[in-house]
C-alpha positions in Angstrom: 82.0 -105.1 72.8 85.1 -107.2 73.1 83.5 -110.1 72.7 81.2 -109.0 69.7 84.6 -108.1 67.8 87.2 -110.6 69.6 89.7 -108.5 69.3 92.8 -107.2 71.8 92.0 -104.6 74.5 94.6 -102.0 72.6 92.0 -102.4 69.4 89.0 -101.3 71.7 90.6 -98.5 73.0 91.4 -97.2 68.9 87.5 -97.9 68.0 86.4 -96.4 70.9 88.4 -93.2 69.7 87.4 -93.2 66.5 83.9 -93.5 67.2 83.6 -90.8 69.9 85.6 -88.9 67.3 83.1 -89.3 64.0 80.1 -88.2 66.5 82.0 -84.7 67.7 82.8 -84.0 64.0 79.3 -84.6 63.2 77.8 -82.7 66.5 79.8 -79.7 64.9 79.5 -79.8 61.3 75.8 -79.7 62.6 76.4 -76.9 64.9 78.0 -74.8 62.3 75.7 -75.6 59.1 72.7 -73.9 62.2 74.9 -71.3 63.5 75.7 -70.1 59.3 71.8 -70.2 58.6 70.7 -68.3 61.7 73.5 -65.4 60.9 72.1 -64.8 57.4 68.2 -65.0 58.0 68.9 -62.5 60.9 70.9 -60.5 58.4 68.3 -60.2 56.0 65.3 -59.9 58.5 67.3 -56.4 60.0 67.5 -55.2 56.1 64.2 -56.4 55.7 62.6 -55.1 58.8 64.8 -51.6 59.0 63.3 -50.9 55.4 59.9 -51.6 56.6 60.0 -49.5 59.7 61.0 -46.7 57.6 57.6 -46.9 55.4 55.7 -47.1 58.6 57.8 -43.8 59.4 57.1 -41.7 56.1 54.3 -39.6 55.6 51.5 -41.1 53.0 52.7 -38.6 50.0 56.4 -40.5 50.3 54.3 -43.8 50.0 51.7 -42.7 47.8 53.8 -41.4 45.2 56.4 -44.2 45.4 59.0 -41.7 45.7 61.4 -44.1 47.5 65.0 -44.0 47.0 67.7 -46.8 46.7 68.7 -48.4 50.7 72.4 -48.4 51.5 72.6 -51.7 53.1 75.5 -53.4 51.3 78.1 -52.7 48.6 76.8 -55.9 46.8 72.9 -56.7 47.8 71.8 -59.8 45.8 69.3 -59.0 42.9 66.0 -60.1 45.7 66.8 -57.2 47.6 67.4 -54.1 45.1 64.3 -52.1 45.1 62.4 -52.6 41.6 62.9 -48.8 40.2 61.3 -49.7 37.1 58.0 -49.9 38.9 58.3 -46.9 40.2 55.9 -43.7 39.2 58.0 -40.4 40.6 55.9 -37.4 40.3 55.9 -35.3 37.4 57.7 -31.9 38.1 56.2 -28.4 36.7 58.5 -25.1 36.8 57.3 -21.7 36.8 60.1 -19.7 35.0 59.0 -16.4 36.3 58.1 -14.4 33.2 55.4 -12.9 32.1 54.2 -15.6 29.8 53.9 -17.9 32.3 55.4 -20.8 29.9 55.3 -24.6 31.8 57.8 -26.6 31.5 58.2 -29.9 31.5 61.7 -31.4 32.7 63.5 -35.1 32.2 64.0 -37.0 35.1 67.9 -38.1 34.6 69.1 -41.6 36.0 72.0 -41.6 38.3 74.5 -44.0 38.7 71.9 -46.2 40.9 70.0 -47.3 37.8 70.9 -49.9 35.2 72.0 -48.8 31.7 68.4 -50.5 30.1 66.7 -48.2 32.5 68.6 -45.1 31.2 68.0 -46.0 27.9 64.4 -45.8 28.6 64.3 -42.4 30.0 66.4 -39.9 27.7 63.2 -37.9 25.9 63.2 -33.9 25.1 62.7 -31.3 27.4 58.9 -29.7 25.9 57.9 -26.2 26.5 54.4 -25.6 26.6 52.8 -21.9 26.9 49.5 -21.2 28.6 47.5 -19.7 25.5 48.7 -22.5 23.0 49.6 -26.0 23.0 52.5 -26.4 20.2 53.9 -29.6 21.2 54.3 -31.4 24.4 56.7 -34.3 25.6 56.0 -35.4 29.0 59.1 -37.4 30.9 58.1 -40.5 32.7 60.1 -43.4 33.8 56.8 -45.4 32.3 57.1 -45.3 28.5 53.8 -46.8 27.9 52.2 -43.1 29.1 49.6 -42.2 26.3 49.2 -39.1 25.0 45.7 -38.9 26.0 46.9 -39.1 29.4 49.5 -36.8 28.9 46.7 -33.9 27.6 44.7 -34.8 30.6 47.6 -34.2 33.0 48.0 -30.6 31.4 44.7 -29.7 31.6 44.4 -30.4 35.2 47.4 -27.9 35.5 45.7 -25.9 33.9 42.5 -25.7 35.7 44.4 -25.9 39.3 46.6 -22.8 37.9 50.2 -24.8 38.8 52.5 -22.6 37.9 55.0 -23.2 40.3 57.7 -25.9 40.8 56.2 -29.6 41.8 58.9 -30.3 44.1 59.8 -33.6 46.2 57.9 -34.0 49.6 60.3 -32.7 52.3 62.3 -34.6 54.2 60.8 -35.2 57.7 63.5 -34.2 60.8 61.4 -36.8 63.2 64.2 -39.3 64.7 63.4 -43.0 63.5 63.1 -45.4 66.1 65.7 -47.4 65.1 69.8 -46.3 64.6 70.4 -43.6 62.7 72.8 -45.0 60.3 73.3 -48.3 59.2 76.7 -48.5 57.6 77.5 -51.1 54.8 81.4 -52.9 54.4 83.8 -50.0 53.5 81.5 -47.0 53.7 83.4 -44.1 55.1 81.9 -41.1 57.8 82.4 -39.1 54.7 79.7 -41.3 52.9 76.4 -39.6 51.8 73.8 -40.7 53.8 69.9 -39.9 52.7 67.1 -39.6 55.5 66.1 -42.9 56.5 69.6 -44.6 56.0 68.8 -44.5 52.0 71.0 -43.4 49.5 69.8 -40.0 47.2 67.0 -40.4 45.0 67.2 -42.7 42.0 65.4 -40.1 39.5 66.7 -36.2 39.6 64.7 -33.9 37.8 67.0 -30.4 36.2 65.7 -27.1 36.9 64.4 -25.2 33.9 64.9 -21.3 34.0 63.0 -19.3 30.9 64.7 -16.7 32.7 67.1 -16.1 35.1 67.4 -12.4 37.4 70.1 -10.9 40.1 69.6 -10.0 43.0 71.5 -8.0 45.4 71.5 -7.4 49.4 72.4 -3.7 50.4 72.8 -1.1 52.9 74.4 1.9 53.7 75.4 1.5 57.5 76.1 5.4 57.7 72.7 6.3 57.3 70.9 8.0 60.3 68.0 6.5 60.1 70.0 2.6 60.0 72.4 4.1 62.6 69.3 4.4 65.1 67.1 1.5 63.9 70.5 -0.6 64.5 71.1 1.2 67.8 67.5 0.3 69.2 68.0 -3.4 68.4 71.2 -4.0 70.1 69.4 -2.3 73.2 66.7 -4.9 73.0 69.0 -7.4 72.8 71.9 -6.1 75.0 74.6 -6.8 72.7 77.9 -4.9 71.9 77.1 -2.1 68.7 78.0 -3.8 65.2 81.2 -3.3 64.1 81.1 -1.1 60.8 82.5 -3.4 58.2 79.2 -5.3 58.5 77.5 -2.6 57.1 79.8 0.1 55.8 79.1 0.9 51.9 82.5 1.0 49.9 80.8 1.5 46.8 81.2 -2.3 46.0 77.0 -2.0 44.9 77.9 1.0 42.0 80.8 -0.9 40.5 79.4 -4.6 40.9 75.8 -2.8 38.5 78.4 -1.5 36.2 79.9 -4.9 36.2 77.0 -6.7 35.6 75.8 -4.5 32.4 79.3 -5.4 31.1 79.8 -9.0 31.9 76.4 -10.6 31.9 74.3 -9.6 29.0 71.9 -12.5 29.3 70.4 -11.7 32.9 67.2 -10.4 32.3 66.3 -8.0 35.1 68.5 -6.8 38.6 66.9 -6.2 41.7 68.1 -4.7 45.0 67.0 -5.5 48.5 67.6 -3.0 51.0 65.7 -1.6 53.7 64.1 1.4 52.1 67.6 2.5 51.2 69.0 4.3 47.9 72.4 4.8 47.2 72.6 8.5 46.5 73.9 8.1 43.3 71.5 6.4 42.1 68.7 7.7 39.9 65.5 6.9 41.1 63.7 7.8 37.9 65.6 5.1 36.2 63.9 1.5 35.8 66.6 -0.4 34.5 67.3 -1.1 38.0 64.4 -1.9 40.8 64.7 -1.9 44.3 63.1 -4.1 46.6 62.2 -2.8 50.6 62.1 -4.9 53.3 58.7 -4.3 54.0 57.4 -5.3 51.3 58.6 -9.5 51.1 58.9 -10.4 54.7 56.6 -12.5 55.8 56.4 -11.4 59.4 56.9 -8.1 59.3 57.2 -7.8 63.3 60.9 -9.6 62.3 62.2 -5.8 60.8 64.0 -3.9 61.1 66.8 -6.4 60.7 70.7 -6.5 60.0 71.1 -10.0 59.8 71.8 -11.0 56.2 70.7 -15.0 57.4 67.4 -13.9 58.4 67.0 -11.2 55.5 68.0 -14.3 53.0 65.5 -16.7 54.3 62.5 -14.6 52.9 63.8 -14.8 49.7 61.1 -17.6 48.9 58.5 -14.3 49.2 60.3 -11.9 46.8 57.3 -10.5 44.6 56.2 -12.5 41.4 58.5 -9.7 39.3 61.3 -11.5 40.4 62.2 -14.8 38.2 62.3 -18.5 39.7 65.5 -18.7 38.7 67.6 -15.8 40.0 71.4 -15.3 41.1 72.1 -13.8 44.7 75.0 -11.6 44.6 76.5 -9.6 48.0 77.1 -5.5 47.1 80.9 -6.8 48.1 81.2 -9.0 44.8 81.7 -7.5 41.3 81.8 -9.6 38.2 85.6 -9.2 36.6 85.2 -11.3 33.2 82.8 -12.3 30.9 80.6 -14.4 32.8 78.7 -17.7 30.2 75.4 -18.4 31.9 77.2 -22.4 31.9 79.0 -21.5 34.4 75.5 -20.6 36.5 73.4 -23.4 34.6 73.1 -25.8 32.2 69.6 -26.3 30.7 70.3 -29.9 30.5 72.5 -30.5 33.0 71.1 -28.3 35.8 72.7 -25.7 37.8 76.3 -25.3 38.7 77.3 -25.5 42.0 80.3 -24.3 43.7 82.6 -25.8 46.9 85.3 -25.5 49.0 87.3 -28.5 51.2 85.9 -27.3 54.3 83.3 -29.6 55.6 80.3 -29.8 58.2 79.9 -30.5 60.6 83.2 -30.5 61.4 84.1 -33.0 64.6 81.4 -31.7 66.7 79.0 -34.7 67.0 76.5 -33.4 69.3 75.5 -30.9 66.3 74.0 -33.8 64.7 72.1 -35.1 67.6 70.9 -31.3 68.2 70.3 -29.5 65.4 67.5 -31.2 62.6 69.6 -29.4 59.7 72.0 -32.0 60.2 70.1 -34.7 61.9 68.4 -35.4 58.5 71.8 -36.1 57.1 72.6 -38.4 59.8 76.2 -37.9 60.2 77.5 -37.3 56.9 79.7 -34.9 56.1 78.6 -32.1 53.5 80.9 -29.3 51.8 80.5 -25.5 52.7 79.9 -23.7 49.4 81.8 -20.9 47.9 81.9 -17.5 49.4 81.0 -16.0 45.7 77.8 -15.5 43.9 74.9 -18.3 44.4 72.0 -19.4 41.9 68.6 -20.1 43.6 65.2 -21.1 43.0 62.7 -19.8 44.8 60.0 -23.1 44.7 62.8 -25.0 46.2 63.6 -22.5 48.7 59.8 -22.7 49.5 60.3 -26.3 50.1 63.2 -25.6 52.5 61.5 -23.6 54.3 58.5 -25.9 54.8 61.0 -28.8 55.9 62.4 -26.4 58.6 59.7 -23.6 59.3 61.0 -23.0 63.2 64.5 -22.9 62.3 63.9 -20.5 59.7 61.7 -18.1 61.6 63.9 -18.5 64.4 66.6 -16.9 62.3 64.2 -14.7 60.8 63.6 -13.1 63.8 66.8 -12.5 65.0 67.9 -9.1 63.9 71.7 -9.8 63.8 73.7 -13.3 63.4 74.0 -15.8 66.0 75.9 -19.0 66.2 72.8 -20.9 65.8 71.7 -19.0 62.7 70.6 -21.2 59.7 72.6 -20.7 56.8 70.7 -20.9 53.5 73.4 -21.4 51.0 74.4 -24.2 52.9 71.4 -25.9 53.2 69.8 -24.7 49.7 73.2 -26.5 47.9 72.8 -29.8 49.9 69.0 -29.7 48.6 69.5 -29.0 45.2 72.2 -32.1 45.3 69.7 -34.1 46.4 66.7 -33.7 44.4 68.2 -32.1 41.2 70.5 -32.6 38.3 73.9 -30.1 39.3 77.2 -29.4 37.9 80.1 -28.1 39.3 82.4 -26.7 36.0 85.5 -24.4 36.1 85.0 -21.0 37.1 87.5 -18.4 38.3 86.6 -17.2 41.7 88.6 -14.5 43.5 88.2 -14.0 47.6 90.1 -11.3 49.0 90.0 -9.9 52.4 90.4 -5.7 52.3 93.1 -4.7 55.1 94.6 -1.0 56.0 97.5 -2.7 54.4 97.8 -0.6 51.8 101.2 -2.7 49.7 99.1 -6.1 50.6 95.7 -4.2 48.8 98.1 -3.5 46.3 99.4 -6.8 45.4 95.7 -8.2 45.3 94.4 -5.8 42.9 97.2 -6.1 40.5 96.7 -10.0 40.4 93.1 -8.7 40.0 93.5 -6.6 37.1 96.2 -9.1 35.2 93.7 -12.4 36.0 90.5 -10.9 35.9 88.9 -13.6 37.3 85.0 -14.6 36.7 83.9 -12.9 40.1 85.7 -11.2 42.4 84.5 -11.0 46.3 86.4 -8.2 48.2 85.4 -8.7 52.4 85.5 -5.5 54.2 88.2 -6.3 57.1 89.4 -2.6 57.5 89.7 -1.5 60.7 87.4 1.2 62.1 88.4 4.1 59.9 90.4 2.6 56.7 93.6 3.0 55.6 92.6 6.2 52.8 95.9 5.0 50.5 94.2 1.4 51.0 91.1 2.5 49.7 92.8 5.1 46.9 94.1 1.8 45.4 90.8 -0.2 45.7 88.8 2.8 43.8 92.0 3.5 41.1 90.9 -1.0 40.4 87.2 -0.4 40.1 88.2 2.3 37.5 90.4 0.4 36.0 87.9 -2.5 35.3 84.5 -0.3 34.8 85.2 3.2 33.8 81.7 3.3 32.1 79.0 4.7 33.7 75.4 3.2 32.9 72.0 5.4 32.4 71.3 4.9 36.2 74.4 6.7 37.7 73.9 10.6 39.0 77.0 12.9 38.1 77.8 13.1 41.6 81.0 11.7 43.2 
């Protein structure tokens, strides 16, 4: 090399540096470029492959249907990797209303927040009402516009001749682990975060429940009866557990002023119905039909599960009320009374979908190992979810079929159980994380009052005097009086239900 060059040894040693030098900077440039490629093709094979092993999961009707919702992968996927939602044919959705003309009707599926604004410009068409005996007009909702009205007459008539009636609900949610990790977070996501089944993100296309009408229905009993008293007795023998304490099933008379309040308040409900088991208040007219009752006996589907007092397990057959009862129908406690006018908005909005109500609390709370235990939450993956209010609930009774078919053993567990346990599934919980996910909702303003009754009779006081000046939308009023109450505590409580609802309807005995 010296003699090639002729130069000095201090010159051989500089070119021998510089040109070990250029080849390590070019043995890492190299190194690098690789090591940059490999990171990203593994990145988008896991996105690639996750989303693929999720199909294999899902049952055919997910597939079938295309009924596939966005994937939470990253905050800002390139435009390869969004799934094409314009493509996709969601299943129209048919809601019985419940009355006796059996009207179907046809609902818009609304775009969220997931779907471009060309897309939602493509889907805003007219809700269309369309009665058994006459066709007047019809306007079918599909995310594909070039739907023919041929095609749309067909699709009726096949309703027609396979009787649906009833709510065409999403496929439930399957509570089988995946193979792979439960959640896949993206950059910034939070534990808060809303997490779908499947690591997806909620549905792109929510449908909003249409109610022609809407009902109330109350749970009720009367804890001083003799026959409850031994009915209740034999079942904590069976189960050797410590006899109910009586505020879980002591009558205050909440039921006779919460009727009155609902004559006054709500004019637009259309019928009320009580659930009790083969129970009448005695002053309540039995001759009168303004108000029906509905036994135990006659809407549970096991009947082997009764005599029960567990409101869980009485709740959960709901979804078998008889065919008298509306779709659409508002579950009120005999504790809660309605103290102002009430606007059916505040329940449900026929284009914005029903109202739903929160507090801060949120499950489940820091216990982890509820997740991994319990499918009610394992479907959720470990997102959080709000409690709802301890006040008046709407439901739907298709919906709560589907519920119950996404968690039959859980439900008849809790069914069967003929008082609460810790293990007990809650169904306006899980009916208000449902209805979130597959349906329009709204949560507006509404006055809500929640007051615990104590033998405090200045602290009873003070509540119903912020009652009577606020007269809130409803009031709740939780029986936490000891064993015998205070009798000037429950003076005052009676002097406020006068106060609000001195009149007395057709279905109220003369009997104090």
């Amino acid at each position: 090399m010296r003699r090639l060059v002729g130069g000095s040894p201090f010159t051989m040693r500089i070119l021998w540096c510089i040109l070990v030098l250029s080849v390590a900077s070019v043995v890492c440039i190299y190194l690098f470029i690789s090591t940059t490629n490999d990171s990203q093709e593994k990145e988008k094979s896991l996105f690639v492959h996750n989303h693929n092993d999720h199909l294999n999961g899902l049952p055919q009707k997910f597939i079938k249907n295309n009924h596939l919702p966005n994937i939470v992968v990253d905050p800002t996927p390139s435009a390869s990797s969004k799934p094409n939602s314009k493509n996709l044919n969601f299943p129209k959705i048919i809601i019985d209303t419940g009355g006796p003309t059996n009207e179907i009707i046809l609902t818009t599926p609304t775009n969220t927040k997931h779907h471009d604004k060309d897309q939602q410009n493509n889907d805003t068409h007219p809700t269309t009402k369309v009665k058994k005996e006459s066709i007047n007009t019809l306007s079918q909702h599909s995310t594909n516009k070039n739907l023919t009205s041929k095609t749309v007459e067909s699709n009726i008539s096949s309703s027609r001749s396979n009787n649906h009636n009833q709510t065409q609900l999403p496929p439930p949610p399957t509570t089988k682990k995946p193979e792979i990790p439960t959640i896949i977070f993206a950059p910034g996501q939070r534990y808060e975060d809303t997490i779908d089944v499947f690591n997806q993100t909620e549905p792109s296309l929510k449908y909003t429940l249409q109610c022609e009408y809407i009902d109330i229905v109350y749970t009720w009993v009367n804890g001083t009866d003799p026959n409850n008293i031994l009915g209740r007795t034999k079942r904590e023998e069976q189960k050797k557990i410590k006899p109910l304490a009586m505020n879980r099933v002591r009558d205050l008379m909440g039921l006779k002023y919460s009727l009155r309040s609902i004559k006054k308040h709500v004019p637009w409900v259309r019928k009320v119905f009580v659930v009790t088991d083969s129970q009448y208040p005695y002053w309540f007219n039995t001759s009168n039909k303004e108000i029906e009752f509905i036994f135990h006996k006659d809407f549970f589907k096991n009947t082997s599960h009764i005599p029960t007092f567990n409101s869980n397990g009485i709740e959960w057959n709901f979804h078998n009320l008889p065919n008298s009862v509306s779709d659409c129908f508002l579950y009120f406690n005999d504790d809660t009374f309605v103290g102002n006018n009430l606007p059916i908005e505040t329940i449900w909005n026929k284009d914005k979908g029903q109202a739903l109500y929160f507090t801060s609390w949120k499950a489940p709370q820091e216990d982890t190992s509820m997740i991994k235990t319990s499918s009610w939450h394992f479907i959720w993956g470990n997102a959080t979810r709000p409690y709802h209010s301890h006040t008046i609930m709407f439901y739907n009774k298709q919906l709560l079929k589907l519920i119950e078919r996404t968690f039959p053993k859980q439900i008849e567990a809790t069914s069967n159980e003929p008082f609460r346990t810790g293990d007990n599934v809650n169904m306006g919980f899980i009916y208000s994380q449902f209805a979130q996910r597959y349906y329009n909702t709204v949560q507006p303003k509404r006055y809500d009052y929640y007051y615990a009754l104590v033998d405090d009779a200045d602290k009873v006081r003070k509540a119903m005097e912020r009652i009577l000046k606020d007269r809130p939308n409803t009031v709740c009023l939780n029986d936490e009086f000891g064993a015998i109450p205070n009798p000037a505590a429950l003076s005052i409580l009676k002097q406020t239900y006068e106060a609000l609802l001195p009149e007395k309807p057709s279905w109220e005995l003369d009997i104090e």
